[in-house]
N, C-alpha and C positions, 0 to 999 in steps of 0.2 A: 333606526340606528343613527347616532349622530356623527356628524361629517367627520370628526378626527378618529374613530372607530372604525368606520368605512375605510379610511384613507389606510391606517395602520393593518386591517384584513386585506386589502388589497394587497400591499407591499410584504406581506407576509407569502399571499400565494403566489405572485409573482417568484419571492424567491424558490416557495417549496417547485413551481414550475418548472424554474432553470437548473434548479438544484436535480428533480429527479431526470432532465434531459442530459445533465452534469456526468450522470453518475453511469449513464447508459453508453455514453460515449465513450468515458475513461476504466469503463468495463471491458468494452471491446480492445479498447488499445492495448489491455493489460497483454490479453492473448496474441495481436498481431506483431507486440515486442519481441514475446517470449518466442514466436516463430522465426521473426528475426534476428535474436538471437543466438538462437539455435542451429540455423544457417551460415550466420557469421564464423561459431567456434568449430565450425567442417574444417573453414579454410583457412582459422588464425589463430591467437591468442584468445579464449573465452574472456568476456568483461569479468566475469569471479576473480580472473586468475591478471587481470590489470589490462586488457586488450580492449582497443578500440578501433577493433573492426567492423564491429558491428554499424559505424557509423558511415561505411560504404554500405551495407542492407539494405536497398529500396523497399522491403517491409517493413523494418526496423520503422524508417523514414514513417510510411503510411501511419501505423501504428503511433507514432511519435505527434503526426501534425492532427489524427483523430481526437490524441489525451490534448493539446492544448486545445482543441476547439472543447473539448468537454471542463477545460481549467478556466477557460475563457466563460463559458457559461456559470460556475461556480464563483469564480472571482464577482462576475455581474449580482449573481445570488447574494452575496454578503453585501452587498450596497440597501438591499432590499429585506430583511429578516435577519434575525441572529443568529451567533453560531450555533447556538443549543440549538435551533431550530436547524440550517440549513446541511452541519458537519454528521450529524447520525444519520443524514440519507445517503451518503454514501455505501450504506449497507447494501442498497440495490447494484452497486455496482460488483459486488459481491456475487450476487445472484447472475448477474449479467454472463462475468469469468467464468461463473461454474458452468455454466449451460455450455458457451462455446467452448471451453475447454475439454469438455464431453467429446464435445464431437470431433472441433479442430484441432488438437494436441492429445486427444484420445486417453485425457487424463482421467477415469470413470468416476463418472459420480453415482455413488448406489441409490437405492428407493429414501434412505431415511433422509439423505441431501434435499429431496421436498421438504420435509418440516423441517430441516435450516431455512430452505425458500422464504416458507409459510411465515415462519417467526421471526426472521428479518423483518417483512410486511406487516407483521402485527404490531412490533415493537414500533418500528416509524411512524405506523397512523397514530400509534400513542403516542409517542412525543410531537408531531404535528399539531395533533389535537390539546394539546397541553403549551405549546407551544409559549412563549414571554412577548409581549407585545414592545419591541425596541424601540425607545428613545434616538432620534438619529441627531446627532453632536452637529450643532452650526455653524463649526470653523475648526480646519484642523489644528488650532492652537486647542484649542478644547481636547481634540485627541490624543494632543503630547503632552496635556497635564495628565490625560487617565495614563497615556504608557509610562509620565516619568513619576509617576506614585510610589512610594515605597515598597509597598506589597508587589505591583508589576516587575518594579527592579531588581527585584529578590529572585522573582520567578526566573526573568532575565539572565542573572546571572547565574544560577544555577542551573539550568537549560545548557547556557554554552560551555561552561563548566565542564557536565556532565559530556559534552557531544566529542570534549576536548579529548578528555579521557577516553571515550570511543573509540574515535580516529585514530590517535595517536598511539593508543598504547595496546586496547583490544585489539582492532581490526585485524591490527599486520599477524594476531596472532593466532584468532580464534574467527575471526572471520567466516571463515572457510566452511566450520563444523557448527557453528553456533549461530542458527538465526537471528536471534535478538539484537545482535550487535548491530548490524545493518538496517533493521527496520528500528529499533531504539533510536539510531540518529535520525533515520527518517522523518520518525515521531515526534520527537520533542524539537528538532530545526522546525516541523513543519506547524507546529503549534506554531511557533512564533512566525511563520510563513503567511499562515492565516490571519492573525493581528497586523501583518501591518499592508499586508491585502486588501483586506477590509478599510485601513486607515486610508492606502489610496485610494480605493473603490470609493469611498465616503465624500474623498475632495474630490474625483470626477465627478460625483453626482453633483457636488452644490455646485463646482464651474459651470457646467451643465443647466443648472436652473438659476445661473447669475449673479451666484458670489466663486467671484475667483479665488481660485485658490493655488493657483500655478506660480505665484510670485513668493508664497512661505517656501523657508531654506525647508520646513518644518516636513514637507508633500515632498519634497524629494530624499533627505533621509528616512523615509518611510520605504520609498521606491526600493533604493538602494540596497537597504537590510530584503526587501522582498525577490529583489534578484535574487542576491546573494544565496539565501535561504535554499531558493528552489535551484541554484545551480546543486547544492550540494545536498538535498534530496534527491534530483533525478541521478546522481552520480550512484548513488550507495543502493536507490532502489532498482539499476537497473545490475546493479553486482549481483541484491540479493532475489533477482526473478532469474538470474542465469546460475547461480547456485543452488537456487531452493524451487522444489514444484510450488505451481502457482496455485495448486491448493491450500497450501502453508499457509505462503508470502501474504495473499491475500486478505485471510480471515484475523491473522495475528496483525499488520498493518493495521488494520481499520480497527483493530478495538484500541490500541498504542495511541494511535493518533489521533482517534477521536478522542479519546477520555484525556491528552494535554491537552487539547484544542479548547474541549468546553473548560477545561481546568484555569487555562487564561484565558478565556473570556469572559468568566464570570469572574475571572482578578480584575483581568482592566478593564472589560464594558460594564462589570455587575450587570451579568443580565438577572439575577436571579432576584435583584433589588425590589422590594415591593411586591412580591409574588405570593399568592399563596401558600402554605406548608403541601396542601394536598396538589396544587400542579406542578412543584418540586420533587413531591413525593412520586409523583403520575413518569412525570417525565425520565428520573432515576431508573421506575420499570421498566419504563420505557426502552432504557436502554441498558437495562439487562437483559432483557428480552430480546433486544439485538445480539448480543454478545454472545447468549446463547445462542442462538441461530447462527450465526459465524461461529462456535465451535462443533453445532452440528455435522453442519456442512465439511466442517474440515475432520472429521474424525471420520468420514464417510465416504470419502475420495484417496485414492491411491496416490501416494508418493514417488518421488523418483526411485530408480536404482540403479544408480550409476557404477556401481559393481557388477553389473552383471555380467558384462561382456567379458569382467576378468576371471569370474567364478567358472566361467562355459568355453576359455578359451581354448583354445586345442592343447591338450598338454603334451611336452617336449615328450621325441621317441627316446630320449635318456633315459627317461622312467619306463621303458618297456621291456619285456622279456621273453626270450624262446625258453618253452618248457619241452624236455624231449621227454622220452618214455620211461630212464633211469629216474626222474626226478632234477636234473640236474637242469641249471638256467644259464642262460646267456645273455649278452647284450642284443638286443634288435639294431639291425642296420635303418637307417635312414629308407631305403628303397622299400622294406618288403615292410614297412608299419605298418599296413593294413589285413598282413595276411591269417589266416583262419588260422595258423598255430600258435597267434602271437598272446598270450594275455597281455589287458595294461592295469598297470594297478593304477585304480584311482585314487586321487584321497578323500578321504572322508566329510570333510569341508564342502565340497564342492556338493554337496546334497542337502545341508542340512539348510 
């Protein structure tokens, strides 16, 4: 095999490495959030409803410093492999949530939830195995010509466009009731999250092997938009894991997100450039076959019901009644609600 094949396989498994330790990490974090979150809204305002107590949580916290070591491995991942390559293994983290959330959040996952597992697994080793062998750009001016392309710009602007309209005009309304909303900005900020992730990742590595790259204005508005990005994904993702079971959140995230991610990266890296039809064609399976698998899994696992405490509450002794032996009713007193003469009517609601 010759030396620039070797070099490019190596730098591929490297990333698929970090990528699936990535995705193990920020699997588990998913579940030690949503615990502490869930703890937090006992004794405050829940993050759904705009409460940030959750950021006194020392789970929350735990939970929080596991997913950047797993963002920190991910981030390292796009220095090394493309995103078609590295962004559809996040399916494993998929698999990660479902399991602990079986146990630890008692979320159940049924028997079919294995062949979500399964097909997760299957679809990644397809698109690993198909995988594009990346070009890596040799100065982040080179990076800011692919993101300041016409076609990138477009994407760009209708990305935050779109995120505008979200925020502003959905959230405050539908929020609440409507998943997509929250994982849709998720999705499309966190596209452009991963673009210029990678853009820094790319100047760390050549600083790194001895072309600087800390002196372009170019490596630090890159930074900047990547802050940015992920302040306001972790905002909205952690609205919709304390709103939504994290069998939902999960499985609709990762197909959203992935499919903008690879959408601009094959705008602004073209990874698809020069590639065969048939490992285009491979890798699209590929991650269908994920996709499916994440809606396995999530049609197979039970939902919140946060109604229910209200459907089962005690109902008031207003609705109660003494029947005596004419036929004739009365009100129930407060003290004797429980007593053997009393019926209560129930409503009918409350069963079905």
């Amino acid at each position: 095999m010759p030396a620039l094949q070797l070099g490019l396989f190596s730098d591929n498994l490297k990333g698929f490495i970090l990528a699936v330790t990535s995705s193990a990490f920020i699997g588990a974090s998913f579940i030690l959030k949503k615990k502490g979150l869930k703890r937090a809204g006992l004794s405050g305002d829940r993050a759904g409803a705009g409460g940030y107590g959750y950021l006194l949580e020392p789970l929350w916290w735990v939970g929080m410093i596991i997913m950047i070591l797993g963002e920190i491995a991910n981030f390292v991942a796009y220095m090394f492999a493309p995103a078609v390559l590295v962004t559809p293994l996040g399916a494993l983290s998929i698999i990660v949530s479902a399991i602990l959330a079986h146990f630890i959040l008692q979320e159940k996952l049924q028997r079919m939830g294995v062949l979500g597992c399964v097909l997760c697994i299957v679809g990644s080793t397809v698109i690993v195995l198909h995988a594009p062998e990346e070009k890596t750009p040799t100065s982040v001016e080179e990076i800011w010509n692919l993101a300041t392309q016409p076609a990138f710009l477009l994407y760009t602007a209708s990305a935050v466009a779109v995120s505008l309209v979200l925020m502003l005009h959905f959230s405050p309304r539908y929020g609440q009731t409507n998943i997509m909303i929250y994982l849709g900005i998720c999705s499309v900020i966190g596209s452009l999250t991963v673009m210029s992730i990678k853009a820094v990742g790319i100047a760390i590595k050549l600083t790194v092997e001895g072309v600087n790259q800390v002196g372009y204005l170019q490596t630090w508005v890159f930074f900047m938009v990547a802050i940015t990005c992920i302040v306001i994904q972790l905002n909205y993702l952690n609205m919709a894991l304390d709103t939504f079971n994290t069998a939902l959140v999960s499985p609709i995230y990762y197909a959203m997100f992935t499919t903008f991610t690879i959408l601009a990266s094959a705008i602004m890296f073209r990874d698809w450039s020069g590639q065969k039809a048939s490992n285009i064609a491979s890798e699209i399976c590929g991650f269908i076959t994920v996709l499916s698998g994440t809606t396995v899994l999530h049609s197979t696992r039970e939902s919140d019901s946060p109604l229910v405490t209200e459907l089962y509450s005690p109902l008031s002794p207003k609705i109660s009644w003494r029947t005596d032996g004419n036929g004739e009713q009365e009100k129930q007193k407060d003290d004797d609600l429980f007593s053997a003469e009393f019926n209560t009517i129930l409503r009918q609601d409350h069963f079905t």
